[in-house]
Every structure is written in C-alpha cells, then in structure tokens.
C-alpha positions as CSV (number, residue, x, y, z in Angstrom):
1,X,0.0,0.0,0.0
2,X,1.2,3.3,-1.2
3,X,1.3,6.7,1.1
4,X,-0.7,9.3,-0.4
5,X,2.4,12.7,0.1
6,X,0.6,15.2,2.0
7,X,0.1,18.8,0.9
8,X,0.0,22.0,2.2
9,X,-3.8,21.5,2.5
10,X,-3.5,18.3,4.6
11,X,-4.4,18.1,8.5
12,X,-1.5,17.7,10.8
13,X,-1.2,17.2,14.7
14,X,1.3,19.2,15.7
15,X,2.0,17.8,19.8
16,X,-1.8,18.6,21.2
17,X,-2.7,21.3,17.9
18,X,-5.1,20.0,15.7
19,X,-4.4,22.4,12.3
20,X,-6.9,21.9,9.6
21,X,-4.1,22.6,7.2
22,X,0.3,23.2,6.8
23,X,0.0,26.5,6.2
24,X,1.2,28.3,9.2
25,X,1.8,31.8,9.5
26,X,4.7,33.3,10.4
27,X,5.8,35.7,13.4
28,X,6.2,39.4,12.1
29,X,7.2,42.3,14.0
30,X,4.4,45.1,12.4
31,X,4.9,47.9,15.6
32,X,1.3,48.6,16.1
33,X,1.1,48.5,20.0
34,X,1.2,52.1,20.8
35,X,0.7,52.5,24.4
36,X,3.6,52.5,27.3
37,X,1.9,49.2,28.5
38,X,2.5,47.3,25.4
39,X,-0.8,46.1,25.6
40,X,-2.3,44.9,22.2
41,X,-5.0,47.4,20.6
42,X,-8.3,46.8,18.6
43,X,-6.6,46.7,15.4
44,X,-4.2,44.1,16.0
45,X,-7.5,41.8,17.2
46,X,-8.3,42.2,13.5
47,X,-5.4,41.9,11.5
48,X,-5.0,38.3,13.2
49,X,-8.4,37.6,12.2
50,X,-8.0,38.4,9.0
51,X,-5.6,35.3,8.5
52,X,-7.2,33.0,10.9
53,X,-7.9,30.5,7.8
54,X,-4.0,29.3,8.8
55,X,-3.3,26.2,9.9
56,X,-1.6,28.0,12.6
57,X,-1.4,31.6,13.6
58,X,2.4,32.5,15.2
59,X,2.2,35.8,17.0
60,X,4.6,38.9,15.9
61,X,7.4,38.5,18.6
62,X,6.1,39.4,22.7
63,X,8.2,40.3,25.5
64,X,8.1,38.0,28.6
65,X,9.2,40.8,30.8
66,X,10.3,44.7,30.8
67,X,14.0,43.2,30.5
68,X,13.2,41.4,27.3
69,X,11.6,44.5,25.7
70,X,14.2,45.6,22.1
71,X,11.9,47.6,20.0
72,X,9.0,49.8,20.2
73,X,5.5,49.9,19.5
74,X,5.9,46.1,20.7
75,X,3.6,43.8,23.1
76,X,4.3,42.1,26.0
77,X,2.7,39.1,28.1
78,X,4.0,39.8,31.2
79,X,0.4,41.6,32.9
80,X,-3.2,40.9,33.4
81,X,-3.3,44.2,31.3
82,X,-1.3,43.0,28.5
83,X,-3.4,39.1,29.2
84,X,-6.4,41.6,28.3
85,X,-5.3,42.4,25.4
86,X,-4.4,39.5,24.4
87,X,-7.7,37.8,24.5
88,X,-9.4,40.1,23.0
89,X,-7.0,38.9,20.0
90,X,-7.2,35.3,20.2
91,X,-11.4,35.9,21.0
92,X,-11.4,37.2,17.1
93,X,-9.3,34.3,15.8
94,X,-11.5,31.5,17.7
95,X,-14.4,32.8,16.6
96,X,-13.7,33.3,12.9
97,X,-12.4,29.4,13.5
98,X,-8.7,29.7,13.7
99,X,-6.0,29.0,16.1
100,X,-2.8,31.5,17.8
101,X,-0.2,30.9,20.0
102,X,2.0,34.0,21.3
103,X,6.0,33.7,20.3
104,X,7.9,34.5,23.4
105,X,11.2,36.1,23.0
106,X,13.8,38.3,24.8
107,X,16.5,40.4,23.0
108,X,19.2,40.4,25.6
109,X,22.2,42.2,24.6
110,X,20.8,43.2,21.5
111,X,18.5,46.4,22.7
112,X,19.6,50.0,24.4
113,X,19.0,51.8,27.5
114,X,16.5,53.9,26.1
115,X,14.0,51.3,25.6
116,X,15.0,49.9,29.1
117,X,14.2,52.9,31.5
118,X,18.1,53.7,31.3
119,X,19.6,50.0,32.1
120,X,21.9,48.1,30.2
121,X,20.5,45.3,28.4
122,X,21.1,41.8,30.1
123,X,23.1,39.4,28.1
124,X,25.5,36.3,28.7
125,X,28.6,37.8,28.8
126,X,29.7,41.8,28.7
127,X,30.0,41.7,24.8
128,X,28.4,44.2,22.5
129,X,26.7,42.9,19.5
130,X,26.9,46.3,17.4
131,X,22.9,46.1,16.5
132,X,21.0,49.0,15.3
133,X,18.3,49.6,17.4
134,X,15.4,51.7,17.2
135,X,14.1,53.7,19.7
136,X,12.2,57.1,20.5
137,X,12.3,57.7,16.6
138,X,15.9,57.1,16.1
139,X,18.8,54.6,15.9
140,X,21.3,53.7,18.2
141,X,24.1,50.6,18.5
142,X,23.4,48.4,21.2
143,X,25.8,49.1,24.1
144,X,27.9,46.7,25.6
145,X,25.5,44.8,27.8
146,X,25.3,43.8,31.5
147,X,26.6,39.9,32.3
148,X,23.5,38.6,33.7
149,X,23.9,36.8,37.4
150,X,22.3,33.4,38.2
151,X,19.5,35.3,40.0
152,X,19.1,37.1,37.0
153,X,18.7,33.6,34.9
154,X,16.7,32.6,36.8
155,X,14.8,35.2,37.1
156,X,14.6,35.4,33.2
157,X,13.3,31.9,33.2
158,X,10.9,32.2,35.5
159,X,9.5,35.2,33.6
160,X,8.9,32.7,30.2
161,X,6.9,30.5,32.4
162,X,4.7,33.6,34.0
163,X,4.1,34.7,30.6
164,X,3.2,31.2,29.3
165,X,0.8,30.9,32.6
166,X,-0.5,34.2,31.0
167,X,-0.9,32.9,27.4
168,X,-3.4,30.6,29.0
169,X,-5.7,32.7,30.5
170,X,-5.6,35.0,27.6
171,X,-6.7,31.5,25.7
172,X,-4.1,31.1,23.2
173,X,-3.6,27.7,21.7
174,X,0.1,27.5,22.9
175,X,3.2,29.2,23.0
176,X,6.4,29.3,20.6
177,X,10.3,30.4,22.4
178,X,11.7,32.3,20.1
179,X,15.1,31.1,19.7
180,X,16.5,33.0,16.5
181,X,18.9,35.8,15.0
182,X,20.4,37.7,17.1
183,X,17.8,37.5,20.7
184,X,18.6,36.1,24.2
185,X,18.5,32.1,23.4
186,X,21.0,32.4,20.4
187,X,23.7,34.8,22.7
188,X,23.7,31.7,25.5
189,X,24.3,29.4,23.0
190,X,26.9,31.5,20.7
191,X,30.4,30.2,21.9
192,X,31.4,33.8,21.2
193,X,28.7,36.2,22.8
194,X,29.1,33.6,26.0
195,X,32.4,33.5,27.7
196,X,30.8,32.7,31.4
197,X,32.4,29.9,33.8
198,X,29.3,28.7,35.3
199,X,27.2,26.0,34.5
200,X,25.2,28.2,31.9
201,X,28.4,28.8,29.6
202,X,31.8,27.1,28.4
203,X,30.7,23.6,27.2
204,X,28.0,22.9,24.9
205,X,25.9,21.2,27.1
206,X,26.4,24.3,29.4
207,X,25.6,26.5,26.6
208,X,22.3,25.1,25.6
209,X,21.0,24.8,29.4
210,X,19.4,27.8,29.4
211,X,17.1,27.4,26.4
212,X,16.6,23.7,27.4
213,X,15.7,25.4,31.4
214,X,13.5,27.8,29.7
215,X,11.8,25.6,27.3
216,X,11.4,23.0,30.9
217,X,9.3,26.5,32.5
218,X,7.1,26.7,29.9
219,X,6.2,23.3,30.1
220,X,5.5,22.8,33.4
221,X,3.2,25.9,33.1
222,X,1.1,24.2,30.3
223,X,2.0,21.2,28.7
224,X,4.8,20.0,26.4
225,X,2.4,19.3,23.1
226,X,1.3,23.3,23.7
227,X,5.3,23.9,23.5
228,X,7.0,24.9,20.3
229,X,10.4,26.9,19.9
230,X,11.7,28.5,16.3
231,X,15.7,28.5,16.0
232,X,17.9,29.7,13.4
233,X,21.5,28.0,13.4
234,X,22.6,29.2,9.9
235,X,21.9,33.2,10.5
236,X,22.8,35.7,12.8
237,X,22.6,39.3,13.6
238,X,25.2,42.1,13.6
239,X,28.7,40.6,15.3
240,X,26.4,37.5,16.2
241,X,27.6,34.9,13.6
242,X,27.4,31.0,13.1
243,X,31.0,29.6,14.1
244,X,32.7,26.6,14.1
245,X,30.8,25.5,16.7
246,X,27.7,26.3,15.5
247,X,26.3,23.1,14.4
248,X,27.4,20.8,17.0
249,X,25.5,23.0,19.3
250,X,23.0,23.2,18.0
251,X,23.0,19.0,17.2
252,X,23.1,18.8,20.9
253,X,20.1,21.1,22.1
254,X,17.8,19.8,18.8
255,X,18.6,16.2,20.5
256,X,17.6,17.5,24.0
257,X,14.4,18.9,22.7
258,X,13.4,15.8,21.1
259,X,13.3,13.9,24.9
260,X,11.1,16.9,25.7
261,X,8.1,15.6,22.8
262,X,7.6,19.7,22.1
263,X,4.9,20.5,19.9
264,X,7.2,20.9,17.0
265,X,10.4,22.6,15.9
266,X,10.1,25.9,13.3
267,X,13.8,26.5,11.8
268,X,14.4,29.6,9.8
269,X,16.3,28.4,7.0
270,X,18.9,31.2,5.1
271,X,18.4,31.9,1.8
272,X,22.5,32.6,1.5
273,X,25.1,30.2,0.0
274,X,26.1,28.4,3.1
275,X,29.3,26.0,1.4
276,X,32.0,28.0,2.3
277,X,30.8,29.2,5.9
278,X,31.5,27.7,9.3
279,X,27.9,25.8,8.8
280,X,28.6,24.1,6.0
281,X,27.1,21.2,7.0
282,X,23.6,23.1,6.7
283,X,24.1,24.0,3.2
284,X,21.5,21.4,2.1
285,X,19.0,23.2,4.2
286,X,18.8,23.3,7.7
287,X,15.4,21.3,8.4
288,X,16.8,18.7,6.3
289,X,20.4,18.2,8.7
290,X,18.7,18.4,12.1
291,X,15.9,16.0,11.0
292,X,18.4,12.9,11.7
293,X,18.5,14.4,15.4
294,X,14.4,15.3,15.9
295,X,11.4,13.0,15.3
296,X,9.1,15.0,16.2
297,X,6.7,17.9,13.9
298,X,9.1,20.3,11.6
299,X,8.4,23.5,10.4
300,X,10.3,25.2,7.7
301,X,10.4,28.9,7.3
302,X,11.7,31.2,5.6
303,X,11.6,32.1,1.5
304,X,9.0,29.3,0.8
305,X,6.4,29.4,-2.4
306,X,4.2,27.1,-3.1
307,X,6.4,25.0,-5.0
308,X,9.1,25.4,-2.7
309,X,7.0,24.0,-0.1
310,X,5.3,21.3,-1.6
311,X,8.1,20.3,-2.9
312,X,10.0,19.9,0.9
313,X,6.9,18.6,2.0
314,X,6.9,15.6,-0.6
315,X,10.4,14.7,0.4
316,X,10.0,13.8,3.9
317,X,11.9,16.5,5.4
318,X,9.4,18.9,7.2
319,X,5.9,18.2,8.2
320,X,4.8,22.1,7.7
321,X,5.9,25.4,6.1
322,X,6.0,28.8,7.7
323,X,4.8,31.9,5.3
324,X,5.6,35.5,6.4
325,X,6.4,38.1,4.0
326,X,3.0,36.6,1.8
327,X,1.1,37.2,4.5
328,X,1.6,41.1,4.4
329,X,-1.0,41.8,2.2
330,X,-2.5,37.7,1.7
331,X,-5.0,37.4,4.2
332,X,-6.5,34.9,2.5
333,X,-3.2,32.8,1.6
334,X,-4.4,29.6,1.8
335,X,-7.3,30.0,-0.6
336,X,-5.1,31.6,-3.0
337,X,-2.3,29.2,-2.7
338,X,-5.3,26.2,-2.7
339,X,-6.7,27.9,-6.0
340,X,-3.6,29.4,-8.0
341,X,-4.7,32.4,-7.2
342,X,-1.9,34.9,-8.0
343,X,-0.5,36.8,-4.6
344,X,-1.1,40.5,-4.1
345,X,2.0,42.5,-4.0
346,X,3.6,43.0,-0.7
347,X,2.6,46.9,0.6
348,X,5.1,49.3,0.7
349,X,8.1,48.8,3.6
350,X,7.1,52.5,5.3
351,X,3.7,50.5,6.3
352,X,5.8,47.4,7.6
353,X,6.2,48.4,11.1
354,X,4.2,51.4,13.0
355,X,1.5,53.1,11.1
356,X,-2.2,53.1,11.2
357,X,-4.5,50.6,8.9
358,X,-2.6,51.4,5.7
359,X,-0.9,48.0,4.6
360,X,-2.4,46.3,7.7
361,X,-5.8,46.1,7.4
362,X,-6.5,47.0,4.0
363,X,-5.1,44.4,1.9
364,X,-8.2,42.6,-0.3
365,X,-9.4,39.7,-0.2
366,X,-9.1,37.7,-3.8
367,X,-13.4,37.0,-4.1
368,X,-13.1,38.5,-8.0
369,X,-10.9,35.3,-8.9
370,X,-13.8,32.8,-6.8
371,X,-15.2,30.0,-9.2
C-alpha cells in the first residue's frame, strides 16, 4: 500500500494542535502596540483575524518581561493588562475558527538603554553585539550589555513561564520560544557572545542549558504538546555569527528537545550560499540536517512558495511550512495558494512596522478570482 504525500492543505497534529491545514503563519514584528503598557489594541485583534484561515497563527514577537523589551511599539505578556489584550485577539481568531499561540522572545544584549528605563540590556557575557536599534524615533548601536547573574537567569526563566501561565488565561492555543537571529537564546548558545564559567556557559551542554531550562518553565506551566520553539543555526545578527561551533550545538540542544516531545520545531532556513561558511554542513538546508536528530513535527520557514514547499513537503523533510512576508497583504493565503490564485503585492516597507490601517488592514481579499 502506497502513502498518499501530503500537501500543504492536509491536516497535521502538531503535539496537542489540531491544524486543519500546513500553512502556518509566520511571526512578524508590524509595531502597532502604541501605548507605554504594550498592551495589544483593537486593530491588531483584527489583523489576526483576518488570517485566521491558517493552519496555525504565530504571533509577531512578545516580550516575557520589561528586561526582554528591544523595539517599540511592541507587546508584551508579562500583565493581566497585557493578558487583556491578548484575548481580545485570540477571541477574534476562535471565533472566525482559527488557532494562535504568542512567540515568546527576549533580545538580551541586542536592545539600548533607552527602551529599558536607562539600564543596560542583560546578556550572557559583557559583549556588544553592534545592533542597530530603534528607539524614540531614532537609531542607536546596542551598548555593551550587563553579564546577567544566576539570580538574574533565573529570574529570566521564571519570567517565560509567568508569561506562558499568562498565554493561557488569555486563551491562546500554545506558545512558541523564540530562539533566532540575534535574541537572548542564540547569545547563551553563541560560543562567542558567552564567555561565562558557570554552569550556563563554556561547554555545549552548558551553553544550551538555558534554552533547554527555559523551554522546561514553559512546560510545566502548560503542557509539552502546547510547546513549540523556532531557532535559526545558519543566520545571525550584527557581530552574532554561526562559528565553528555552531552546528554541534545546536546538534546537541535539537537532541535535547526531542526527549522533551515539544509541539514541533520551526527552523528559519537562510536563503545565502552556506558551502563556504562555518555551517557548511547546513548547506542542504537546515530542516533537512537536524531532521536525523528530531522525530518530532518540523516546520520550515523562511523564503518558501508554493512550489518550494510542496516540494520539501513531498520529500519527507518537514511536516509544515511557515509563510511571512505573503502574509503582508495575503490574508486569505491559503485559498489563493489552494486555488492558484496569484498573490497581491507586498505593501510598501514605510507601512511594515508602525503606522495606522494602511498596509495592515487594508489588503483585499481575492473574491473577483472565486469559481
């Protein structure tokens, strides 16, 4: 007996999330939460019910804490206030019959003082990543940051699981750690960016404790099939770059997270020629390596069409694919993609993050093309 291949229309169980189809949307920073208590606002309640025909909604990236906060015009999960907010959000997307869970992530050494009431970011280790940050309408390079102390790990992971506990009440389906680029979980695990002695640096299997710690909080505040984390081995950010070490690390914490039967693994593949960098190894795409050392639910992201993604679907290598950029100005992507319908264009990049409706809310919806 023959196995049909699934498409991007297929079911899939994802750990306890029952998605109707593969098409999951991806997390997109679009700076519309303009209020000092990053709280989520009206319109954002809408634009994620817009797209609540994906199989899976993934929230723009939200700050576990005040320490975590690297951008304006962002939202949090770290208050009933914020919780508030929240539902009103995932309300919308559960009643127009889709499904959300909030990405959780910190930047750590990559924000400023001026987004942090005059502290120095938290980070690993006191080294500066050189990021361009943006706040209070202009850029700065992120500082040299503050070595964080074991109480401040700590407390750090014991914000991810308040935030999770939060995600909960505000009814999401589950929660994602965001574990890519240039943000908190990538600095632990960089053998660069952390020089500590303790047990949370040096070795690889000291290097990965935190996320694995972190990752541990969010489960015991829900459940391990609500769990997801997104991680991006083959890019960085600013002076954060893969190394040598790279890909044994991240070998090690994939196998970790596989005794932990997460909802699924999202990795952000690089579109860049990766044969003559330290992640060589990752050159035939970076799902495809770390499947030998995950059984579990794969999501691809990053650069994907329809062919693309059928086509990594057919062979075995993921289980679902991740769309951003499309869904700028595709609410409606998976009944275009499901009918051929061509894509309207992505909106202009001065509506990408902050703004008003414009290239938020307004994109149309392809009926003229229905059958």
């Amino acid at each position: 007996m023959t196995t049909r291949t699934p498409t991007l229309f297929d079911p899939i169980t994802l750990g306890e999330l029952e998605l109707p189809n593969r098409i999951i949307m991806a997390s997109m920073t679009r700076a519309r939460t303009r209020n000092p208590d990053h709280v989520p606002v009206p319109m954002q309640a809408e634009y994620y019910r817009q797209r609540a025909s994906a199989g899976l909604i993934l929230t723009e990236g939200t700050w576990p804490s005040v320490e975590a906060i690297g951008a304006t015009d962002v939202p949090g999960l770290f208050s009933e206030a914020q919780a508030e907010g929240w539902k009103r959000v995932t309300e919308a997307v559960h009643e127009a019959g889709g499904r959300i869970s909030v990405q959780l992530g910190h930047t750590g050494g990559a924000s400023h003082p001026a987004l942090l009431g005059g502290r120095a970011p938290l980070a690993p280790s006191p080294i500066g990543l050189n990021v361009r940050v943006f706040a209070n309408g202009t850029f700065h390079t992120s500082p040299v940051p503050k070595a964080m102390s074991r109480d401040d790990i700590l407390r750090t992971i014991d914000d991810y699981a308040y935030a999770t506990r939060l995600a909960r009440k505000a009814g999401f389906d589950g929660v994602e750690l965001h574990g890519i680029i240039g943000f908190l979980v990538p600095q632990f695990l960089s053998d660069h960016f952390n020089q500590r002695e303790d047990d949370y640096g040096g070795s690889i299997e000291n290097r990965t404790r935190f996320p694995l710690d972190v990752l541990a909080a969010m489960v015991s505040e829900w459940s391990a099939g609500r769990v997801g984390v997104k991680l991006s081995p083959a890019i960085g950010l600013a002076d954060l770059q893969p190394t040598a070490a790279t890909v044994p690390t991240y070998e090690h914490l994939v196998s970790r997270i596989d005794e932990m039967s997460l909802a699924y693994i999202q990795f952000y593949e690089s579109a860049e020629d990766l044969s003559t960098t330290p992640v060589a190894e990752l050159a035939g795409g970076t799902a495809r390596h770390f499947r030998q050392h995950y059984d579990g639910p794969i999501i691809a992201n990053g650069g994907f069409d329809k062919e693309r993604a059928e086509a990594a679907l057919a062979a075995g290598t993921i289980d679902a694919v991740a769309f951003g950029a499309p869904y700028l100005s595709n609410p409606d992507l998976v009944d275009r993609l499901r009918r051929n319908v061509p894509l309207a264009p992505v909106p202009p990049e001065e509506t990408w993050y902050g703004g008003d409706e414009e290239g938020y809310l307004d994109s149309p919806l392809a009926d003229a093309a229905r059958e």
